[in-house]
C-alpha positions as CSV (number, residue, x, y, z in Angstrom):
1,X,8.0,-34.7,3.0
2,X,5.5,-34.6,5.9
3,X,3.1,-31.9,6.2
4,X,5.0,-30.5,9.5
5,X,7.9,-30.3,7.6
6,X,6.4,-28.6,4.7
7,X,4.4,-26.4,6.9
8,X,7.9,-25.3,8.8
9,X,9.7,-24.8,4.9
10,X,6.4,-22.6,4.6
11,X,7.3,-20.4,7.2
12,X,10.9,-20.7,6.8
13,X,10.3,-19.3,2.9
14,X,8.0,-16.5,3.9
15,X,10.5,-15.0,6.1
16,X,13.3,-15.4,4.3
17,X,10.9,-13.8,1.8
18,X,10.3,-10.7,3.9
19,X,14.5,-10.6,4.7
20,X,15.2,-10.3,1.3
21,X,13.3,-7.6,0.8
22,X,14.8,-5.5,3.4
23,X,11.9,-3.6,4.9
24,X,8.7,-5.7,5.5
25,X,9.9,-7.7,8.9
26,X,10.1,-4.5,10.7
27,X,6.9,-3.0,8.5
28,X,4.4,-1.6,11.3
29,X,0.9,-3.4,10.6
30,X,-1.5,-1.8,9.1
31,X,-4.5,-1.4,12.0
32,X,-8.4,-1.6,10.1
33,X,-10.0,-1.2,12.7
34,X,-13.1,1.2,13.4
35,X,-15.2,1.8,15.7
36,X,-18.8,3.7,14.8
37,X,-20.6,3.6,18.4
38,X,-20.3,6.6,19.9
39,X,-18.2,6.1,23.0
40,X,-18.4,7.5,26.6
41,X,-14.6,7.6,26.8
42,X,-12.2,7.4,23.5
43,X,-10.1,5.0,22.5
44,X,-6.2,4.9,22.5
45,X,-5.1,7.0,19.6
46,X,-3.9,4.2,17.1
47,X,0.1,3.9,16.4
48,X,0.2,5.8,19.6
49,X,-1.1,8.8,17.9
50,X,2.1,8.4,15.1
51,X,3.9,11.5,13.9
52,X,1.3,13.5,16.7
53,X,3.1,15.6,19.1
54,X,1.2,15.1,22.3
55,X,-1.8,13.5,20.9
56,X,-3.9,12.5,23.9
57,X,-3.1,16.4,25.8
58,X,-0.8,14.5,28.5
59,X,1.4,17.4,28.5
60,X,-1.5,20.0,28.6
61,X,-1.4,22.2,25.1
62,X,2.4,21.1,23.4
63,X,1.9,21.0,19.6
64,X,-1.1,22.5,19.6
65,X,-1.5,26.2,18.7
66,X,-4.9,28.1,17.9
67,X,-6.3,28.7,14.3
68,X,-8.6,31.8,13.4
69,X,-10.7,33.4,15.9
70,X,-11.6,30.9,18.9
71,X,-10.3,30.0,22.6
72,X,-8.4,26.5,23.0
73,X,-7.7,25.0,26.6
74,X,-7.0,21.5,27.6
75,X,-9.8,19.8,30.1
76,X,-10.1,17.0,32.0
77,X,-13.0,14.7,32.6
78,X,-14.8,13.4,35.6
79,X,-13.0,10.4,35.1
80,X,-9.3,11.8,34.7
81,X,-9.6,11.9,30.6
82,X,-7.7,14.3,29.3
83,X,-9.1,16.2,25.7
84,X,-8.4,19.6,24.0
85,X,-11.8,22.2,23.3
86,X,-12.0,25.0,20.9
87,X,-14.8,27.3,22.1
88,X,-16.1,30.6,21.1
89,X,-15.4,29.8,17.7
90,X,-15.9,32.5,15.5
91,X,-15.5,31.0,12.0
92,X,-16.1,26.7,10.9
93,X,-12.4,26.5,10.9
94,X,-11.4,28.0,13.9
95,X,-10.4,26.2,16.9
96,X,-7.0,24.3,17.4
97,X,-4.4,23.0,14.9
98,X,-0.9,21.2,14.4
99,X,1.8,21.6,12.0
100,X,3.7,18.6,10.5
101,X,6.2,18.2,7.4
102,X,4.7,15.9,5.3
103,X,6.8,13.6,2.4
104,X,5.0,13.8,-1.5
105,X,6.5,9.9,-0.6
106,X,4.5,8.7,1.7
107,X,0.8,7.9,2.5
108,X,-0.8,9.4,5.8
109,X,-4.2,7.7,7.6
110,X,-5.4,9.7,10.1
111,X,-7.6,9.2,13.3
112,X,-9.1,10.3,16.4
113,X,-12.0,11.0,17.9
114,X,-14.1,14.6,18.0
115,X,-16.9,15.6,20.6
116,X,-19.6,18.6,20.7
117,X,-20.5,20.7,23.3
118,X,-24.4,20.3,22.8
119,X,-26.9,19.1,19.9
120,X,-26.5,16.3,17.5
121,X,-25.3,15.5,14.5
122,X,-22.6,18.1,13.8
123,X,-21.0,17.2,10.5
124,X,-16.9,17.6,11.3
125,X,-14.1,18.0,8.5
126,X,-10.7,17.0,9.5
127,X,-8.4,18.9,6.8
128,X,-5.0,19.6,6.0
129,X,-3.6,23.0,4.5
130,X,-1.0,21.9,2.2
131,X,1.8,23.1,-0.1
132,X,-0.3,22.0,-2.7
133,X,-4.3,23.6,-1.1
134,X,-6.7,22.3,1.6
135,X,-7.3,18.8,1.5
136,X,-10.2,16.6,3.4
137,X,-8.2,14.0,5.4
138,X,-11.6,12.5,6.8
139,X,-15.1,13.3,8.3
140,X,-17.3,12.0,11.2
141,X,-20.8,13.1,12.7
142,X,-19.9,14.2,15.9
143,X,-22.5,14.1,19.1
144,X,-22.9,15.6,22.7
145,X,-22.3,13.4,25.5
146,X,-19.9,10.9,24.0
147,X,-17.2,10.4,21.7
148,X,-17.0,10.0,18.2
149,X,-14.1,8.3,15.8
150,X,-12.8,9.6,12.4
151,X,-10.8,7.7,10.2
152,X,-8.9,9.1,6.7
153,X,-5.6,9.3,5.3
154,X,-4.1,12.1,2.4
155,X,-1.1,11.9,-0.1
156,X,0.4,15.2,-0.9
157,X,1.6,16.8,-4.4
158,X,4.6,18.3,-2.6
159,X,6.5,17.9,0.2
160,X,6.8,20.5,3.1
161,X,4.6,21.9,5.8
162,X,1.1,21.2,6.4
163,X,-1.4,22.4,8.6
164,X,-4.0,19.4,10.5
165,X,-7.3,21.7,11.9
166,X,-11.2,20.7,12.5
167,X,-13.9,22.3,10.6
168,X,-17.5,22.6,11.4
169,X,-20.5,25.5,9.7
170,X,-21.8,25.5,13.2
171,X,-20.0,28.0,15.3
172,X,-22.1,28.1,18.3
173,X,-20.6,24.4,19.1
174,X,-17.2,23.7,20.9
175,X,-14.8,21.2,19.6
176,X,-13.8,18.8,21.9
177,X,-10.7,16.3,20.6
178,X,-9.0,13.6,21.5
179,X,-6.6,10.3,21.0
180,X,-5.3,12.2,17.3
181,X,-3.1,10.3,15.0
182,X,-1.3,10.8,11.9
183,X,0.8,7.8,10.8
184,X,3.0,7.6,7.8
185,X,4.1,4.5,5.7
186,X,6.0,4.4,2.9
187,X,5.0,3.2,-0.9
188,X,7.1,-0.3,0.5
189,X,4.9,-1.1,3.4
190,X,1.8,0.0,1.7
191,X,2.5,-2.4,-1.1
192,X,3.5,-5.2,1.7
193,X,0.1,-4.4,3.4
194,X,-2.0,-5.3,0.4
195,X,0.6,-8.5,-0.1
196,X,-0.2,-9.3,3.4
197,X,-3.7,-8.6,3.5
198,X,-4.6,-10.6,0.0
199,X,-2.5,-14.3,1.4
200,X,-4.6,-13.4,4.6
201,X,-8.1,-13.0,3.4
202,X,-8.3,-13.9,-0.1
203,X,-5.8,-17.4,-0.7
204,X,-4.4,-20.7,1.0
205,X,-1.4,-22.4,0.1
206,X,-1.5,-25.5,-1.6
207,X,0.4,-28.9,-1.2
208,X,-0.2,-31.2,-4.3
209,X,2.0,-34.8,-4.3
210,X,1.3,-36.8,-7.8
211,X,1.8,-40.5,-7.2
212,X,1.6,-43.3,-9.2
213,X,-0.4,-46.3,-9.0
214,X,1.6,-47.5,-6.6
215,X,1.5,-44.6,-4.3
216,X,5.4,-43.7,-5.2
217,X,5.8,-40.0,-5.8
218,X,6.5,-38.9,-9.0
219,X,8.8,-36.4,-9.7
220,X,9.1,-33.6,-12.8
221,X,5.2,-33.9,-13.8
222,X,4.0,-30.9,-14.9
223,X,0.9,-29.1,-13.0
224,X,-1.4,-26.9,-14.9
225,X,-4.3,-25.0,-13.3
226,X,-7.1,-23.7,-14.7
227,X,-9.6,-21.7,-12.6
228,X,-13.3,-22.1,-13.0
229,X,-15.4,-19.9,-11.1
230,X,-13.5,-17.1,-8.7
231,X,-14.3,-17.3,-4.8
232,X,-13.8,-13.2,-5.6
233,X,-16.3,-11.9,-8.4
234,X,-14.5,-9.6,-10.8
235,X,-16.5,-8.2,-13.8
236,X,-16.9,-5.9,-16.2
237,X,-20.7,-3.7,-17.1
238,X,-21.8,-4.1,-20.5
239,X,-25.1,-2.8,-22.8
240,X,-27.2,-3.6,-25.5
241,X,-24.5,-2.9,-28.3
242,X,-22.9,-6.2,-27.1
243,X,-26.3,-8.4,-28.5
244,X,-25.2,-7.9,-32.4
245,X,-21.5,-8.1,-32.6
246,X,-20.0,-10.9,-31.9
247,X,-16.1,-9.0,-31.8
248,X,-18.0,-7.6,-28.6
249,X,-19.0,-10.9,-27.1
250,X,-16.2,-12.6,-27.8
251,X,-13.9,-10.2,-26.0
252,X,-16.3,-10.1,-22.8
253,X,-17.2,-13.9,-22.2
254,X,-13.5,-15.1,-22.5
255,X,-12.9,-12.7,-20.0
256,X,-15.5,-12.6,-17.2
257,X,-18.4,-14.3,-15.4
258,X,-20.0,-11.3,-14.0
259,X,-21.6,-8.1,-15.0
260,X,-24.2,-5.2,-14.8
261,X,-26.0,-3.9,-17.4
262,X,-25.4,0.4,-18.0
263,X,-29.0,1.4,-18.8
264,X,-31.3,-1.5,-20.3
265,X,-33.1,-2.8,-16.7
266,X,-33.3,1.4,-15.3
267,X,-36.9,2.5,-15.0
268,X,-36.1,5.1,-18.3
269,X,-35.3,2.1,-20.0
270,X,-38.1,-0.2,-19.4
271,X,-41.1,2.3,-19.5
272,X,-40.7,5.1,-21.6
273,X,-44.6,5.7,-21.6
274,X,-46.4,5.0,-18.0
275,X,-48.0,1.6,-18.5
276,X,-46.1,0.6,-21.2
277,X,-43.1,-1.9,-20.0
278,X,-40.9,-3.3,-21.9
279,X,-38.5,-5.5,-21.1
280,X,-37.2,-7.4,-24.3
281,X,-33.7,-5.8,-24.8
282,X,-32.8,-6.6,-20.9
283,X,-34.4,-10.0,-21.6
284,X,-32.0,-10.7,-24.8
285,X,-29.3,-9.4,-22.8
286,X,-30.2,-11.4,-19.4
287,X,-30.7,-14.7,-21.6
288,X,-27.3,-14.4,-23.4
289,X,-25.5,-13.2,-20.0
290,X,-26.9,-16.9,-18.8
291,X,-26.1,-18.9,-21.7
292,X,-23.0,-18.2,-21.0
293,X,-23.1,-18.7,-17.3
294,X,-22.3,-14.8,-16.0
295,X,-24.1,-13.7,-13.0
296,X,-25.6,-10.0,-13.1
297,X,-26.3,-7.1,-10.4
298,X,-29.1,-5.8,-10.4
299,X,-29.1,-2.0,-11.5
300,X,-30.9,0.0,-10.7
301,X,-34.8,-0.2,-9.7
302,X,-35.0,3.1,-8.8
303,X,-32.9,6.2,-9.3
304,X,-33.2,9.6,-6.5
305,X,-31.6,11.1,-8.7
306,X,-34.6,13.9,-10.8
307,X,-32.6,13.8,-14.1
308,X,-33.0,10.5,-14.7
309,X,-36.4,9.5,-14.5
310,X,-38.8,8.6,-17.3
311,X,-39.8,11.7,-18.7
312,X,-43.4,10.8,-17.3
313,X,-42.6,10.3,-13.7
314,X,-41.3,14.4,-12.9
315,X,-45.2,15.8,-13.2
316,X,-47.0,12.7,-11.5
317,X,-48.9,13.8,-8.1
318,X,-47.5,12.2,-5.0
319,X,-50.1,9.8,-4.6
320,X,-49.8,8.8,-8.6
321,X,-45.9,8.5,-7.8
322,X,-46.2,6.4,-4.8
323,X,-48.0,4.0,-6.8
324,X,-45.7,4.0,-10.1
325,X,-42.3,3.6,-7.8
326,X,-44.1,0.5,-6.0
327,X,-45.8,-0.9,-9.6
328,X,-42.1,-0.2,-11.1
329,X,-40.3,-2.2,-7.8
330,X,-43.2,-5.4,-8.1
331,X,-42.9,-5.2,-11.9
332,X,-38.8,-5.6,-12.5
333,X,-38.2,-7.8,-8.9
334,X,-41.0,-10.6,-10.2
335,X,-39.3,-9.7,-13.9
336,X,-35.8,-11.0,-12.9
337,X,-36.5,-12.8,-9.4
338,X,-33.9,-15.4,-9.2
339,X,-31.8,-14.6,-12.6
340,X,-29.5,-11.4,-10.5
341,X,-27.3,-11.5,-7.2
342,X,-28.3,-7.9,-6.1
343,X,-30.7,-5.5,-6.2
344,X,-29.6,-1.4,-6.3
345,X,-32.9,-0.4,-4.7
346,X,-33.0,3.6,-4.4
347,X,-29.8,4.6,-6.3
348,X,-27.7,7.4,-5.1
349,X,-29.8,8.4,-2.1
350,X,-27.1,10.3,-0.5
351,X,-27.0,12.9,-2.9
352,X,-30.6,13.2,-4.1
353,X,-33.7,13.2,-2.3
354,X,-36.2,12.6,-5.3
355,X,-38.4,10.3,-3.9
356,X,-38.0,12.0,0.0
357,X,-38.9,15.0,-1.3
358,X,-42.5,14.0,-3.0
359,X,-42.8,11.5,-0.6
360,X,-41.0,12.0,3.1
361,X,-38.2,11.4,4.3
362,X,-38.6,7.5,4.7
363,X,-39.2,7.1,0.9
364,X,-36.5,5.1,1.0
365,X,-36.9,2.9,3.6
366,X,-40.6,2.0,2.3
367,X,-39.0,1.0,-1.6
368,X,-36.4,-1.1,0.5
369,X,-39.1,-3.0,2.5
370,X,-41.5,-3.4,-0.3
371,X,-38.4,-4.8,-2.6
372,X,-37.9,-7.5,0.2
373,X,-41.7,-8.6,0.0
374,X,-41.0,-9.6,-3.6
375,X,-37.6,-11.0,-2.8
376,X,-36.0,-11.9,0.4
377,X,-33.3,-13.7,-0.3
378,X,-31.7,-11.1,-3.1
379,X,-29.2,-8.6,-1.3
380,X,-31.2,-5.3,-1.9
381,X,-27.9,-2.8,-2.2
382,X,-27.4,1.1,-1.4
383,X,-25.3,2.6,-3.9
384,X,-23.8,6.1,-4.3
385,X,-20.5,7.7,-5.5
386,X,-17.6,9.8,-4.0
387,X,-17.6,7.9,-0.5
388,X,-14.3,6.2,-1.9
389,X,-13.0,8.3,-4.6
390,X,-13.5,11.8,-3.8
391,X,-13.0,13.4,0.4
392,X,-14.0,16.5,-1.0
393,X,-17.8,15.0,-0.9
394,X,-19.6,15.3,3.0
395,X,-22.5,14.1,1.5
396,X,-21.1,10.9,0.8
397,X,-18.5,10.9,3.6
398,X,-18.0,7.0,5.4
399,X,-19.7,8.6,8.6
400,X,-22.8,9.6,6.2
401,X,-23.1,6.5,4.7
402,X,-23.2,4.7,8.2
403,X,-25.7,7.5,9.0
404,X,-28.1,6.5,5.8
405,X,-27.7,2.8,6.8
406,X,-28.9,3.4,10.2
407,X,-31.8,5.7,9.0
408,X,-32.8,2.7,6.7
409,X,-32.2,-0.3,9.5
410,X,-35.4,2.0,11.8
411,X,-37.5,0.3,9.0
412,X,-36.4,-1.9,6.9
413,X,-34.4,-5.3,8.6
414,X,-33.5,-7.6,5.5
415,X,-30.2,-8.1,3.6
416,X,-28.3,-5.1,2.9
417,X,-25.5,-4.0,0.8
418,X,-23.1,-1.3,0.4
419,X,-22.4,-0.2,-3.0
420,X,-19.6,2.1,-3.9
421,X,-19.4,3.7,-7.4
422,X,-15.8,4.3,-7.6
423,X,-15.7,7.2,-10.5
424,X,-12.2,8.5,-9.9
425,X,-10.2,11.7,-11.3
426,X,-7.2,10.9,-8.7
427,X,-7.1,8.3,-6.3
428,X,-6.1,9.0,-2.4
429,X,-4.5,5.1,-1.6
430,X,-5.0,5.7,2.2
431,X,-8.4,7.5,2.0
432,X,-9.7,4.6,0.0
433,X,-8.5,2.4,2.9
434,X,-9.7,3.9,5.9
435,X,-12.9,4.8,4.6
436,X,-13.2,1.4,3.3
437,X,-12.3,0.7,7.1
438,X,-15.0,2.8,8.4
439,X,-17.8,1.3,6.4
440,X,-17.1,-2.2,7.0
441,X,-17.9,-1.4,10.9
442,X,-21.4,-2.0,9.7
443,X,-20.6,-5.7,9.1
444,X,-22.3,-5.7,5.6
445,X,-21.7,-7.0,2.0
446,X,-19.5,-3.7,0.9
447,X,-18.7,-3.8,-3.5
448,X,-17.3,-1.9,-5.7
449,X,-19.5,-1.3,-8.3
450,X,-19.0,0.7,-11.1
451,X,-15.0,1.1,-10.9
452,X,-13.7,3.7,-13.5
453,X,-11.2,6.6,-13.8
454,X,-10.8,9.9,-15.7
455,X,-8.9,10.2,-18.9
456,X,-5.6,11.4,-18.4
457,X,-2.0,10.1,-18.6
458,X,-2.3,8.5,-15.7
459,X,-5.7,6.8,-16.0
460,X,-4.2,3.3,-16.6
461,X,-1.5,3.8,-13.4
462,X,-4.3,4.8,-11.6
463,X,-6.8,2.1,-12.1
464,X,-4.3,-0.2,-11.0
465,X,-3.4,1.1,-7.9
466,X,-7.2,1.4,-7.7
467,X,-8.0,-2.3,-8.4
468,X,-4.7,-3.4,-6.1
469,X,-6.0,-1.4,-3.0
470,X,-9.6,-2.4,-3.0
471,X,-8.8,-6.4,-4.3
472,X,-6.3,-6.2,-1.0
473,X,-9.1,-4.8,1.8
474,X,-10.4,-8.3,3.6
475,X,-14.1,-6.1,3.8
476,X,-14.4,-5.8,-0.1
477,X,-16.2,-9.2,-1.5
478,X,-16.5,-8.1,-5.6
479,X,-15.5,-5.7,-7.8
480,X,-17.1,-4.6,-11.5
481,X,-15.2,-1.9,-13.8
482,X,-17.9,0.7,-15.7
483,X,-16.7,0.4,-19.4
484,X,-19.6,-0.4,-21.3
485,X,-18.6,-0.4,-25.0
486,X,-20.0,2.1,-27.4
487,X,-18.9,2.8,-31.0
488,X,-19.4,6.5,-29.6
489,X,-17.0,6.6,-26.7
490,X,-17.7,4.7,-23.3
491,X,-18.8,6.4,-20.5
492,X,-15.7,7.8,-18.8
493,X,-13.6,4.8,-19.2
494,X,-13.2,2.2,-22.2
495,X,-11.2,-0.9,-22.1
496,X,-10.6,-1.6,-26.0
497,X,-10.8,0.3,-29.1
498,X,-13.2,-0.1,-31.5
499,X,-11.9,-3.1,-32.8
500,X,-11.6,-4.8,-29.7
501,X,-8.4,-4.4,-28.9
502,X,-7.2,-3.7,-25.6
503,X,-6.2,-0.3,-24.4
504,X,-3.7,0.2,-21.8
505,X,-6.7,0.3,-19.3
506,X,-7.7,-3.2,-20.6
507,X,-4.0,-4.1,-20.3
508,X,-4.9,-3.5,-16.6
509,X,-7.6,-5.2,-16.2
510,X,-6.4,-8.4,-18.2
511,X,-3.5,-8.6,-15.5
512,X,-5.6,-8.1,-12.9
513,X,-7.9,-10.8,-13.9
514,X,-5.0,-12.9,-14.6
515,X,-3.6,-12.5,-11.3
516,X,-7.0,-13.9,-9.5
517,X,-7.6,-16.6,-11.9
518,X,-3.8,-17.8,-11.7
519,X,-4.3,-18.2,-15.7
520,X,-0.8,-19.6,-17.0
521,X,0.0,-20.7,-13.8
522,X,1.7,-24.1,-14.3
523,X,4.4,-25.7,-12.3
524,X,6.4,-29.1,-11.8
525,X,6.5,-31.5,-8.4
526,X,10.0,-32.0,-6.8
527,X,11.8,-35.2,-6.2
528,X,8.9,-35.9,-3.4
529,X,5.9,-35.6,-6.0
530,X,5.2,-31.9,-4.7
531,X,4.0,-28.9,-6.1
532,X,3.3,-26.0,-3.5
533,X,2.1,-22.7,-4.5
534,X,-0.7,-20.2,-3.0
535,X,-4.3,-20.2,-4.8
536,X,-6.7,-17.6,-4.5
537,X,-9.8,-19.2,-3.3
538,X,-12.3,-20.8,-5.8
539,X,-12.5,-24.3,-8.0
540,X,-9.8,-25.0,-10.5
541,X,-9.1,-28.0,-12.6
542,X,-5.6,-29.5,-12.2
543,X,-4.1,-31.1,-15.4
544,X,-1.0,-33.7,-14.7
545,X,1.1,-34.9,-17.9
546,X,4.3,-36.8,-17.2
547,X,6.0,-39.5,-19.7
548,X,5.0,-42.5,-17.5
549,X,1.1,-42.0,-17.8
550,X,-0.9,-43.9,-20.5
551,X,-2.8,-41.0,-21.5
552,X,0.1,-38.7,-21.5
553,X,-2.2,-36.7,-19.0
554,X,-5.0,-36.7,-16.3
555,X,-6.9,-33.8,-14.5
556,X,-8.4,-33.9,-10.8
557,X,-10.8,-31.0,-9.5
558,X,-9.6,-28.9,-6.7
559,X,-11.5,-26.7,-3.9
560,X,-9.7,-23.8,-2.4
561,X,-11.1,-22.8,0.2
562,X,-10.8,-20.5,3.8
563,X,-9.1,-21.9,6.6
564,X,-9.9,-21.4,9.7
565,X,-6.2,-20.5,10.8
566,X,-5.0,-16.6,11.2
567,X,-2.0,-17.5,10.5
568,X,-0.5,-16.6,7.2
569,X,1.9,-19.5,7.4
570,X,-0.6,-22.5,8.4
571,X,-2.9,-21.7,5.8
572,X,-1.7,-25.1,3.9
573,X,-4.5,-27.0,1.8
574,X,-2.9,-30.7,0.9
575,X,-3.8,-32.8,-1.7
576,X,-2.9,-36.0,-3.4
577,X,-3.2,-37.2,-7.5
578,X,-3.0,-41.0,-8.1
579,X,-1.9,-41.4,-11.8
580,X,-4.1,-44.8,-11.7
C-alpha cells in the first residue's frame, strides 16, 4: 500500500469514525481563541453570540432588562458600533442583565467584551444567578477608551433559569458591553473536543511496514511499543520520606520521570537559623531523583506568602531582608544550577504581597531579575492557585494573572512561566478551558503544577475529568499531581495506601499515564507488512517477533514527532523495519 492510499484509508477511517458516533461531524468546534489587547472596537461575539438574544444590541435593548438600581440604554459609536451602558449605577451589581434556561447537562463558555466610562483598571465579574446560587462565569480588567474581552464558562447543579449580569465595587463607573456570548455543548462534543484537540496537538499517526531481507513485507508480526521518555512531562511531587523505603521508591520510579519536591529545597527547609544552610536532604533527594533519570521543578525559592517563612525572616529590617531574599535566590540557583527544569521564583504573588510590602511593589520583579543573573537559561516560573480551579477567586482571575505578567515584563525580560496550582474541591470543565484560553494569549510556557482534588466521593471522577481537560488544551506543555506520600496522611490528595497500593485516585493516574505512554500497546502488520496506529509524541522502542526471524525478535528506535500539517488526517509518520 502506498502512502497516498494509506493516507486517503486515514481519512476515510476517521470519518467513518465520527459517523458512527452519531454526533461529532456536525459537533460545532470549539474556538480558543483570546484576545488580551485592549481593542478600539470589539470583536464579533464568538458562535455568533450562541444562545444570546440580540447579543451585539442590533435590535436596540431586546433580551436585555435592567438589574437593581441603574439606567441601561443602547449607544452607538462614532464609527456606527453599536453597545449597551448601565449608568448611574447604584449598587456593583446593578446595570443590565439576560435570562436563559440553562441544562445541569451541558457546559456553557461565555464571552464578550466590557468597557468603562473613565479610569483604569476596573476589576469586572461576569456572574450568573442560578437555581443552585451566584456563580462567577468569568472576569476581565476593564479600561476607558477601548475594549476589553472576557472569557469563562459555568456548569449548573440544576437545571432551570438563570440570570447573566456584570458586577463591579465601583459604582461611579458606567458599564459599557458588547459582542456577549453564551454557547452550550453537550458532555459528547466536549469529550470530542479534547479527542480532537489531543490527535491535533499532542500525536501523529504512524505507518510501520516489517520487511524481510529481501524487502518482501511480512505479514502477522507482532509490534510491541515501549515508550521511553514522553514529548508531554507527566509526574508526580514527592518528599523526603521516599529516601528510606524502598516500597516508596519502587512505586514512584516505575511510574514517572518527573517530579517536584513538597518542602525539602523551600527557604524554611534549607535555613532554619539565618546563616545556617543546609542542603543535604534536597541533595539526597536530587541525587536519587537523577540516578534514576527524573527531571525536577524547581520549588520554590521564595514564598510571598508571611506564614511560611523561616521563623527568622518575619522580624528582619527591610534592608536585612533585601539582602537574605537575594543571599537565599544566589545561594539555591548556584545550589542546583543545571540539575532542575524550572524555577518558582516568588511563589503565590497574586495573593500575598510579603516581599511588596517590606520592600515595594517591584519586589518581585527585582527576585525575578536577580534569579536570571545566576541562571538564564532555566525557565524562572510564576505560580499561584485558584486561577484554574476556583472563579470565585478575582485575585487570581486569568485577567489578573495577565495583569501580574505584564507588571513583571516592565522589569524583568527573561524566560517566563506560568504555573497553575490546580487544588480543586469541584471542577468547572469549561472555566478550566477558557481561562486556560485566556492565559495562553501571553504566548508562554503555561503547567500545571501541583494538580490535586478534595476528598470526597467524587475525588477520583474528578481528577480524571481534571487530568483529561488540561492533557487535551494544545497551551498546557506538563502536568505534576501534589500527593507526596506521608505515613501521616498526604497533603490533600494521596495516591496509595500505606502499603503502596493504589487508591482509586492512583487508579487514575496509572490510566492516565498509561494512556500517554501507549504501555501495552502492541499490534500486528496486515497482509502488506503494516501496522498503523497514532503515537503520542516522544521516543519509543519497537520490538518485532515473527516465526521467520533467527532471533525470534528485533527492536528498531522510533521518533515521533510534530508535523508541520494542520491537518488531523495528514499527520502520517512512515517507517520501515528490515528483519536483516
Amino acid at each position: 500500500m502506498d502512502i497516498m492510499k494509506r493516507e486517503i484509508l486515514f481519512r476515510v477511517l476517521y470519518y467513518l469514525l465520527l459517523v458512527s458516533t452519531g454526533f461529532e461531524v456536525s459537533a460545532e468546534n470549539y474556538d480558543y481563541s483570546y484576545t488580551d489587547a485592549c481593542l478600539r472596537n470589539s470583536l464579533k461575539p464568538q458562535y455568533n453570540g450562541g444562545i444570546v438574544v440580540n447579543p451585539e444590541f442590533n435590535d436596540g435593548l431586546k433580551g436585555w432588562f435592567l438589574v437593581g438600581d441603574a439606567k441601561i440604554e443602547k449607544n452607538v459609536s462614532s464609527d456606527g458600533n453599536k453597545f449597551i451602558v448601565a449608568s448611574e449605577r447604584k449598587g456593583s451589581y446593578h446595570g443590565f442583565s439576560q435570562m436563559f434556561q440553562l441544562d445541569k447537562e451541558k457546559f456553557y463558555v461565555v464571552s464578550g467584551w466590557v468597557q468603562v466610562n473613565h479610569g483604569d483598571n476596573a476589576n469586572v465579574a461576569v456572574i450568573f444567578k442560578t437555581q443552585g446560587g451566584f456563580q462567577h462565569a468569568a472576569w476581565t480588567i476593564a479600561k476607558s477608551g477601548c475594549w476589553s474581552m472576557f472569557k469563562g464558562g459555568l456548569v449548573v447543579n440544576v437545571s432551570g433559569p438563570a440570570q447573566l449580569y456584570f458586577e463591579t465595587n465601583n459604582t461611579s463607573i458606567d458599564i459599557w458591553a458588547d459582542s456577549i456570548s453564551v454557547k452550550s455543548f453537550s458532555l459528547e462534543e466536549w469529550t470530542f473536543h479534547q479527542n480532537q484537540s489531543i490527535e491535533k496537538v499532542r500525536k501523529s499517526k504512524v505507518a510501520i511496514q516489517v520487511v524481510d531481507s529481501q524487502g518482501k513485507p511480512l505479514p502477522n508480526a507482532t509490534i510491541s511499543l515501549v515508550q521511553g521518555r514522553a514529548n508531554f512531562p507527566f509526574g508526580v511531587a514527592i518528599n523526603r520520606n521516599i529516601l528510606n523505603n524502598k516500597a516508596y521508591q519502587n512505586w514512584f520510579f516505575s511510574r514517572f520521570k518527573l517530579t517536584v519536591f513538597e518542602d525539602e529545597m523551600k527557604w524554611y527547609s534549607t535555613e532554619t537559623s539565618q546563616g545556617k544552610i543546609d542542603y543535604s536532604t534536597s541533595d539526597a533527594m536530587v541525587n536519587l531523583c537523577k540516578s534514576k533519570g527524573v527531571s525536577i521543578r524547581g520549588h520554590n525559592i521564595l514564598w510571598d506568602d508571611p506564614k511560611f517563612q523561616p521563623n527568622w525572616v518575619p522580624s528582619l529590617s527591610p534592608r536585612q531582608l533585601s539582602d537574605a531574599a537575594g543571599k537565599r535566590i544566589g545561594s539555591v540557583i548556584t545550589k542546583y544550577k543545571g540539575q532542575v527544569i524550572h524555577w518558582d521564583v516568588v511563589n503565590e504573588n497574586l495573593h500575598f504581597n510579603f516581599f511588596e510590602g517590606k520592600l515595594g511593589p517591584s519586589a518581585s520583579t527585582i527576585f525575578y531579575r536577580l534569579a536570571a543573573q545566576f541562571d538564564n537559561k532555566t525557565p524562572l516560573f510564576l505560580n499561584d492557585y485558584n486561577t484554574i480551579e476556583d472563579q470565585r477567586d478575582g485575585a487570581s482571575s486569568p485577567s489578573n494573572y495577565l495583569n501580574k505578567i505584564r507588571q513583571l515584563r516592565s522589569g524583568y525580560r527573561g524566560p517566563l512561566g506560568i504555573g497553575l496550582e490546580g487544588h480543586f474541591v469541584t471542577p468547572s470543565l469549561p472555566y478550566i478551558r477558557a481561562a486556560i484560553d485566556t492565559l495562553a494569549s501571553a504566548n508562554l510556557p503555561i503547567w500545571i503544577t501541583e494538580l490535586d482534588v478534595q476528598s470526597s466521593p467524587n475525588q477520583a471522577q474528578f481528577l480524571d475529568q481534571i487530568i483529561k481537560e488540561v492533557v487535551a488544551h494544545p497551551a498546557v506543555q506538563g502536568l505534576l499531581i501534589w500527593s507526596a506520600w506521608k505515613p501521616s496522611g498526604c497533603y490533600r490528595m494521596c495516591l496509595t495506601d500505606n502499603n503502596f497500593r493504589n487508591l482509586p485516585t492512583g487508579d487514575v493516574v496509572d490510566k492516565a499515564r498509561a494512556t500517554l505512554s501507549h504501555e501495552g500497546l502492541v499490534g500486528t502488520t496486515n497482509e502488506e507488512g503494516y501496522f498503523e496506529t497514532s503515537l503520542f509524541y516522544g521516543d519509543y522502542k519497537a520490538i518485532v517477533t515473527h516465526p521467520s526471524i533467527a532471533d525470534s525478535s528485533f527492536h528498531h528506535n522510533l521518533t515521533v514527532i510534530p508535523t508541520t500539517s494542520e491537518s488531523i488526517g495528514d499527520k502520517l509518520l512512515s517507517y520501515k523495519f528490515t528483519t536483516a
